[in-house]
N, C-alpha and C positions, 0 to 999 in steps of 0.2 A: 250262921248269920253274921258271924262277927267280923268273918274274912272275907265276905261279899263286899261288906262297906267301904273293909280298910282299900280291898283293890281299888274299890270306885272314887274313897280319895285319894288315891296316888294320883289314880287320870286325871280327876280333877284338878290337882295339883300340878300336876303336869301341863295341863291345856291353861289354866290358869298364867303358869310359868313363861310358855310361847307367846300368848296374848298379852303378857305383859312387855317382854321384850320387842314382840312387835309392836307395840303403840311407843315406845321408849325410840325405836326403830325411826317410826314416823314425827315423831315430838323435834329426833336432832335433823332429821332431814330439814325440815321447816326452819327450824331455827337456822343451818346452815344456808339452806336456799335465800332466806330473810337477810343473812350477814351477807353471803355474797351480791346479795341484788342492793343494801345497802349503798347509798350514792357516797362517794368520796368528798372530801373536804378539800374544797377551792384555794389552790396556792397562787399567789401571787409569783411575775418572775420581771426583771428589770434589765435590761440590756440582751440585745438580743442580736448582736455581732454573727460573725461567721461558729463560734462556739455556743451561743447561747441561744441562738435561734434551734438547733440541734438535740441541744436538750433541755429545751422549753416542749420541743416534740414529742420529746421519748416520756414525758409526763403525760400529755395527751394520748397517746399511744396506749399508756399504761391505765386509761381509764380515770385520770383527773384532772377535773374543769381547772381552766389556770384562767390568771387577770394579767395581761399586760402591758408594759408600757415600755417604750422606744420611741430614740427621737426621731427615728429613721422608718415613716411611713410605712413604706413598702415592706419591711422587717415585721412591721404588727399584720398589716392586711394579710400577709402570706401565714401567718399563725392566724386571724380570724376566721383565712377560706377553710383552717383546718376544723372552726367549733373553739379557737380562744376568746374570751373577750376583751375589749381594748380599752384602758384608760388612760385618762388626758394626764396624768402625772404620777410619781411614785407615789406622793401622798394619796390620790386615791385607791392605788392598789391595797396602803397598808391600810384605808378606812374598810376595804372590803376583804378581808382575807387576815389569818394569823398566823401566816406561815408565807414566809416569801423567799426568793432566791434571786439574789444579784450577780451577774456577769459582766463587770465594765473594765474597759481599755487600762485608766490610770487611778493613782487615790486620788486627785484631786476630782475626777467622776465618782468615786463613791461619796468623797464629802460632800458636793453637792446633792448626791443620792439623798443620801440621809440625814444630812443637816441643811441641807436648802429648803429657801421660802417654801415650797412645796415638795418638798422631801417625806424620807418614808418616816420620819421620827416626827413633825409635823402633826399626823396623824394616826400615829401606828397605836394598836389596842395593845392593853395590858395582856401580860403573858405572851407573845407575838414571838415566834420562832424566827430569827431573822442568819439569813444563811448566804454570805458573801464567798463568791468562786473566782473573782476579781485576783488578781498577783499585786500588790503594794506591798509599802512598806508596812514593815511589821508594827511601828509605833504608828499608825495610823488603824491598822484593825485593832489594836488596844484601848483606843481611843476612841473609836465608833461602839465598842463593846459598851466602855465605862457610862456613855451616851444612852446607849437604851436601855442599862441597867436603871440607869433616873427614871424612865419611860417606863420600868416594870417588865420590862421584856428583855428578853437574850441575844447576843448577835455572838456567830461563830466565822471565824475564817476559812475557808477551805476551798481555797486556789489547787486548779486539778493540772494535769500528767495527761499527754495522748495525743493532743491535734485534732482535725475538724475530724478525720474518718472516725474516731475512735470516740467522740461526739455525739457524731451520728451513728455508730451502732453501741450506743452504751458501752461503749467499753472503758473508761478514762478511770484514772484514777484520781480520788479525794484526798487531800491531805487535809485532816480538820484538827485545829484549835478548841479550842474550849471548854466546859465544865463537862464529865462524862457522861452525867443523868440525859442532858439536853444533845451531845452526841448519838446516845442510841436513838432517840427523837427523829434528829437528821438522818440517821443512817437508814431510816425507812424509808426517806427520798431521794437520796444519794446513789443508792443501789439501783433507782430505776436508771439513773442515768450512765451509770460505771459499775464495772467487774471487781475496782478496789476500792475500800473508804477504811482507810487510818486516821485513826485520833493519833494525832500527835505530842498534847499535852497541851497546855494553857492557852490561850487566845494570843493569838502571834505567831506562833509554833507552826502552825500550818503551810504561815508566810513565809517562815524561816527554811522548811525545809524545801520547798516549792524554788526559791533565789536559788539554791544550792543545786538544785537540779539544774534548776534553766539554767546555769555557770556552765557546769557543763554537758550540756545538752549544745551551748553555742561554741565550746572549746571543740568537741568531739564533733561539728559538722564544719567547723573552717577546717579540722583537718582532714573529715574527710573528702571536703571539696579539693584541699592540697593534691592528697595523693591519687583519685580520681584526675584529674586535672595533669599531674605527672604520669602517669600511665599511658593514658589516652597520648602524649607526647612524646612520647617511649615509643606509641606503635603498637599500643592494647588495644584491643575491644572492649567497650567500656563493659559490656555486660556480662563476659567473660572474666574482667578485671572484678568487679562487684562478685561475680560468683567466688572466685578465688575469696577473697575477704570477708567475703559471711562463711567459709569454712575453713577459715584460719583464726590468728591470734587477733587477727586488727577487729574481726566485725564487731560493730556494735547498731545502736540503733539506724542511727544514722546512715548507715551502710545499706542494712538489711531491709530496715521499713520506709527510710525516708529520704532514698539515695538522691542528694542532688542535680546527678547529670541528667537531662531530656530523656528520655525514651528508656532508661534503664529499670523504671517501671511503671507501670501502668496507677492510673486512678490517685500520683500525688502529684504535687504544684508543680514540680521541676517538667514534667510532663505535661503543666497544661500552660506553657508562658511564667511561668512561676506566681499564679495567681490564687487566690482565698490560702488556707492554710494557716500560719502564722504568721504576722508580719513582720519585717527586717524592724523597723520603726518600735514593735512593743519589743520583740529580743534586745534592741539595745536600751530599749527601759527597765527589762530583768535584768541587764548584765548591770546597769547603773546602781539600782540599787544593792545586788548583791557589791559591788565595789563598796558604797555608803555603809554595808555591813562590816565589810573586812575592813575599813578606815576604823571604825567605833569599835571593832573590838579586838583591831591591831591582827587580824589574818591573814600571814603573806599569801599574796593571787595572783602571782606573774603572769599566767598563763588568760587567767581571769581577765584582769586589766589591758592586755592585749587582746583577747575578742572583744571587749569593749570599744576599743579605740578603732578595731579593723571595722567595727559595724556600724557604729558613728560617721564611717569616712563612705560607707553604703549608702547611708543616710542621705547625704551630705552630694553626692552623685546621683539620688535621683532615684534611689534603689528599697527608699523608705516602706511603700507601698504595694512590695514584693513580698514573698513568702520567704523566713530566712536561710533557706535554701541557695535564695542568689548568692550567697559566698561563693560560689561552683561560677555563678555568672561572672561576677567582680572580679574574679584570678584569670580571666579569659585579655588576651592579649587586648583586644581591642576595645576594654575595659581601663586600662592601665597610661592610656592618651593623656 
């Protein structure tokens, strides 16, 4: 009689065992089906240019409501036919949202961003994740920080890497300033919109490293508009010339992804009139300030200081409003009148 029992508690035990796992089974389904049907928390975004428009998207895409605002009508409507909603100012994105993302042209747009009459510090809540993609100068995102540190909230710098394709398919890279608790914060928005997000160290940092690329980024395409531009006058095929140089010592980006001559590829500015892209007009506002850098902390920039002055004189011709690709344009004979 005593091993009759014990069998029939083992089973019992046993059947016990499976109905417990299956209800355990059923409890995390729930729970997960509950977190993922969970609605996401509404970000705020502010300038919405040929970069920012892009990845204001890639957040809608990714499943959250955003709030925003641009001075440029048509910029917002083409985000509201997506499901954004539109406010009439930064200040009221920051009264509806705690977490926002700014993309604008120059600092003196971000100061008024966020210290104008109706700016996002205006009205921005305590604790407010505040996330600038803007390129300024570095003592100006120190100073927007210090600002909304008063305000109880956090502002990080992180001016990105990549151009309009790389925009629009999430791929750009972040360079972020500031504390690292509030970086990981960012980096779960950051990643919707780019393939890289480095922290770079204290609030500035971001800015810092960002000039330093765009140096040369505008070094390395005057020259490869030069030698492009020489080849083709040699009696090369331009696209024969470009192959050669992406599998040599010269290629670099410039060459490979963003080659300035017409038709040597497909789907960037140089290819389409040299139009959206970067403009010639902010290249030569990152090469300014990177110069304003090397002035303050004594860095010789020969190389530096002359794409500056070469894309100032782009400027200055009428070439402002170009992708800064037209280097390739500007070296062309009938250019030089």
């Amino acid at each position: 009689m005593s091993s009759v029992p014990g069998i029939s508690m083992v089973n019992m035990s046993k059947k016990m065992f499976h109905r417990l796992l299956q209800i355990n089974g059923v409890i995390k389904h729930r729970q997960f089906s509950a977190s993922s049907n969970m609605k996401k928390e509404t970000v705020g975004f502010v300038g919405l240019g040929n970069m920012g428009n892009h990845m204001a998207r890639n957040l809608i895409k990714n499943g959250y409501p955003i709030v925003v605002f641009d001075v440029n009508t048509e910029s917002t409507n083409s985000l509201k036919s997506d499901g954004a909603s539109v406010a009439s100012s930064p200040a009221e994105v920051a009264s509806a949202v705690t977490k926002i993302v700014t993309m604008l042209p120059e600092s003196s747009h971000v100061q008024e961003v966020y210290n104008g009459s109706k700016g996002i510090l205006s009205t921005v809540q305590k604790d407010s994740l505040l996330i600038d993609s803007s390129t300024i100068d570095p003592s100006v995102s120190q100073h927007m920080a210090s600002e909304a540190q008063k305000k109880g909230s956090v502002y990080l710098d992180a001016p990105v890497s990549g151009g309009v394709n790389a925009a629009r398919d999430a791929l750009l890279t972040f360079m972020v300033g500031g504390p690292e608790t509030q970086f990981n914060q960012a980096k779960e928005l950051l990643s919707l919109m780019g393939k890289n997000v480095v922290h770079c160290g204290a609030v500035g940092t971001g800015q810092a490293a960002k000039i330093c690329n765009n140096m040369l980024l505008g070094i390395s395409m005057i020259g490869t508009a030069e030698t492009m531009n020489l080849g083709i006058k040699l009696g090369l095929d331009p696209k024969m010339l470009a192959k050669i140089l992406n599998m040599s010592s010269g290629r670099c980006w410039s060459s490979e992804v963003y080659n300035p001559v017409p038709g040597v590829l497909e789907g960037v500015p140089s290819s389409n009139d040299y139009k959206g892209g970067f403009g010639t007009a902010l290249m030569t506002k990152d090469l300014g300030l990177a110069q304003s850098a090397a002035t303050t902390t004594k860095a010789p920039t020969p190389l530096g200081s002359v794409a500056h002055q070469l894309y100032r004189t782009m400027v200055n011709h009428g070439l402002g409003g170009k992708d800064f690709s037209a280097a390739y344009l500007f070296l062309q004979d009938k250019n030089q009148n």
